[in-house]
N, C-alpha and C positions, 0 to 999 in steps of 0.2 A: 714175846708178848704181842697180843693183837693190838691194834690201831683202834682204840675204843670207837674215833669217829666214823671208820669205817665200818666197822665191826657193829657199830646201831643203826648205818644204815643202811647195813644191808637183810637186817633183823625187820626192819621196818620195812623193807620192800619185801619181805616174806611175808608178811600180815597183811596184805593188801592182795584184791581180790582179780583172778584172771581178766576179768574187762572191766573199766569205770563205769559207775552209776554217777546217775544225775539224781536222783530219788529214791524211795525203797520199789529192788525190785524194778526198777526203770535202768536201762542201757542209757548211757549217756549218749555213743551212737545212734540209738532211735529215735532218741529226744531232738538231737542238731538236725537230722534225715525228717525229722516231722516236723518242726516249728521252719525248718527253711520251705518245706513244702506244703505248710498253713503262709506265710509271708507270701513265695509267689503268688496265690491265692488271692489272695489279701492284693497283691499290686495288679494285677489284673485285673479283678473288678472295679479299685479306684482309679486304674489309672496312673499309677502313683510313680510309674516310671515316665509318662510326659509330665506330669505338674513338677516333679523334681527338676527335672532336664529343663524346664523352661524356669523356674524360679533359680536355679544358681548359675543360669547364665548370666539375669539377668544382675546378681549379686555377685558373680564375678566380674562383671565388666564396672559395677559399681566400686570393688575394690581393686579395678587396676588390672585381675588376670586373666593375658589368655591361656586358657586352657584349651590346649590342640585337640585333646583327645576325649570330649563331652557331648555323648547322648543317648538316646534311650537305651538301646543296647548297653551302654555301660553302666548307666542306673539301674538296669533291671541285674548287672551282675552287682551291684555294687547292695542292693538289696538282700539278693543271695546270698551273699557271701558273709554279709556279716551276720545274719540270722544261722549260716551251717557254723558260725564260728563263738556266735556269743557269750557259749557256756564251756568253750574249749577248756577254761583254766581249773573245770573245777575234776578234771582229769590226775590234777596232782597229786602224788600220794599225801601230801599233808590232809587231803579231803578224805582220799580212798582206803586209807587205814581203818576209818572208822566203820567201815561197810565188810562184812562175811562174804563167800564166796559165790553164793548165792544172792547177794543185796540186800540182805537184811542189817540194820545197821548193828551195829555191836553196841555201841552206844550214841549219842545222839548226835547226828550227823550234822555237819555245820560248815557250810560252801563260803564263811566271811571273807570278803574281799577278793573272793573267783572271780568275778569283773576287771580287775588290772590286770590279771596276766592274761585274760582272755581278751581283753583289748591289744596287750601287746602282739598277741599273736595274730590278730587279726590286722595290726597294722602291717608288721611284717609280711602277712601271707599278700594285703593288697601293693603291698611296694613290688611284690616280688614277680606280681601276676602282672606289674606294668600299669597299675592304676599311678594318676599324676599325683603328686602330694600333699596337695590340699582335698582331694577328693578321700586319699587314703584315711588324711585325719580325720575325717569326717565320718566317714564309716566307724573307727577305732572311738571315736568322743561317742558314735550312740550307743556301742556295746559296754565301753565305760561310765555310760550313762541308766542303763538298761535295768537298773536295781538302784535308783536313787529315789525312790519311793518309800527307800527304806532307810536308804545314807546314802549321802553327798560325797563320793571319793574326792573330793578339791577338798574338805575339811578334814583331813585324814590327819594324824601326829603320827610322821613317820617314825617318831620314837616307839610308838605302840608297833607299826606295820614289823619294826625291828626286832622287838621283844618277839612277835608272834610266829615271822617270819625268818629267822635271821638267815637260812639260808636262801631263802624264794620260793620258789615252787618246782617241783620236780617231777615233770612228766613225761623222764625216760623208758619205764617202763610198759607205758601207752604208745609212745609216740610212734614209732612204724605202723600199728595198727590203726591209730586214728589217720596218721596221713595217706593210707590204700586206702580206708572207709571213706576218708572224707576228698582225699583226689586234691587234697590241698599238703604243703608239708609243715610239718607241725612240729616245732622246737623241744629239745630235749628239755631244754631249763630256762628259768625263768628267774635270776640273780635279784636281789635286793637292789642291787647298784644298776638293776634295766629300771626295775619300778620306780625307784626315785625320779631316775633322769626322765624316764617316760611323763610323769608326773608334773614334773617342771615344764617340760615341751608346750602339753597339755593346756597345763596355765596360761603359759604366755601364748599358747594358739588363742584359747577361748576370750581371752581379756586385749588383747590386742586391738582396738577400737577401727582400725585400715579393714580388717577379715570383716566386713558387712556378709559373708557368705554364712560363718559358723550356724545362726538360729537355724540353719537347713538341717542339720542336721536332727531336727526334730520329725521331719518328715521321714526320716530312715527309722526314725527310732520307735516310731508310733504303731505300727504296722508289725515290730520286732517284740515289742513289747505285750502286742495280740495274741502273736502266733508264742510267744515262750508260754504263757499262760494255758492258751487252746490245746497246748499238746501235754502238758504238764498233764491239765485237768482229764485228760480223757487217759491218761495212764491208772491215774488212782481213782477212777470212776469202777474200775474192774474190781478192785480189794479195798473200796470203801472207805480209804481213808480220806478222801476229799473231804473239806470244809464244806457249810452252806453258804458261809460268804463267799468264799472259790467258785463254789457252783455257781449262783449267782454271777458274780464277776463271769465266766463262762457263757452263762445265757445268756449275758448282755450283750459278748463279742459278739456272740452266734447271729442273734437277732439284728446287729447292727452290719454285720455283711452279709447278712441275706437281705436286707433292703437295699443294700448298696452295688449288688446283683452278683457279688462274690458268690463261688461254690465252694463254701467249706465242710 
């Protein structure tokens, strides 16, 4: 007799589509290779790798740390990298099922709560590249922050994440190809019992009244939050399914880095 739990899922990794989408018809690959390459953009014309580097210096020495290894060079990766990373989680077949082989959804496709595991691996990939600790979380809190426009992950009942999630996220059958594409290495799984803990970290980072540095990470997030949009919007510009509010919101980034001398 078959191992029913095995036996569904590997049923379920058959129903799931040769490469992740991020959207209908959109490569998830394209989408992280264009919003990191709207973000650099975007930090270049502001500048955004000196104003960072000089604001959490001066927020780190307000809280106490030094940090050996802080400056524009590492801000301009630390930019990067969480914008190639931001949407890593929605790679997981719990997302990818719902999408045909071609990206058409099968039925109505739904990334809820792709932001934690895509935070988690975005911390990992910065611990691993040898970013310091406080910088790592930092980067990880704006991609876990990167969709709170729509929900608060700090207000989450992990009884629900449970029910939804019970086993986490599963993005073995991506992961070697995201981590050639992305030149970053990209975790098989992503356990209920990472997200929890991750969760808890998070809290007692952000709520921690010593860390004067955390609100920086709004500066990471601002510029992420552009380019996830800009690149979205110009996928589904081609097959029409863009909003006018989207669009909209789009003409507004556009228009506000072309004055700010950005070439997007």
């Amino acid at each position: 007799m078959r191992n029913s739990a095995l036996w569904g899922s590997i049923m379920e990794i058959r129903n799931i589509p040769r490469i992740p989408y991020a959207y209908e018809k959109h490569p998830l690959i394209d989408h992280l290779l264009g919003t990191a390459r709207v973000v650099q953009q975007i930090v270049k014309g502001y500048k955004l790798d000196t104003v960072a580097t000089y604001r959490l210096k001066i927020c780190f020495k307000r809280s106490g740390i030094m940090a050996s290894r802080l400056d524009r060079e590492i801000m301009r990766e630390l930019f990067y990298y969480t914008s190639l990373i931001h949407d890593i989680g929605k790679a997981a077949i719990e997302y990818q099922k719902a999408f045909s082989e071609d990206g058409i959804p099968k039925r109505h496709a739904n990334f809820y709560l792709h932001e934690i595991p895509s935070a988690i691996i975005c911390y990992k990939a910065l611990v691993n590249r040898g970013f310091e600790e406080e910088i790592s979380r930092l980067g990880a809190l704006a991609v876990l922050m990167h969709m709170s426009a729509a929900r608060n992950p700090f207000f989450l009942n992990f009884a629900e994440v449970k029910k939804r999630f019970p086993r986490g996220w599963n993005l073995k059958p991506y992961s070697e190809t995201l981590t050639q594409a992305l030149k970053v290495r990209i975790v098989d799984r992503i356990s209920f019992l990472d997200a929890r803990e991750f969760m808890e970290l998070m809290k007692i980072f952000v709520s921690d009244i010593n860390n004067k540095f955390v609100k920086i990470y709004s500066i990471i997030l601002s510029p992420l939050i552009a380019g996830d949009n800009i690149d979205a919007s110009r996928a589904r510009l081609s097959d029409g399914s863009i909003s006018p509010s989207r669009r909209k919101l789009m003409d507004e980034f556009l228009k506000i880095f072309k004055i700010s001398g950005g070439e997007i």
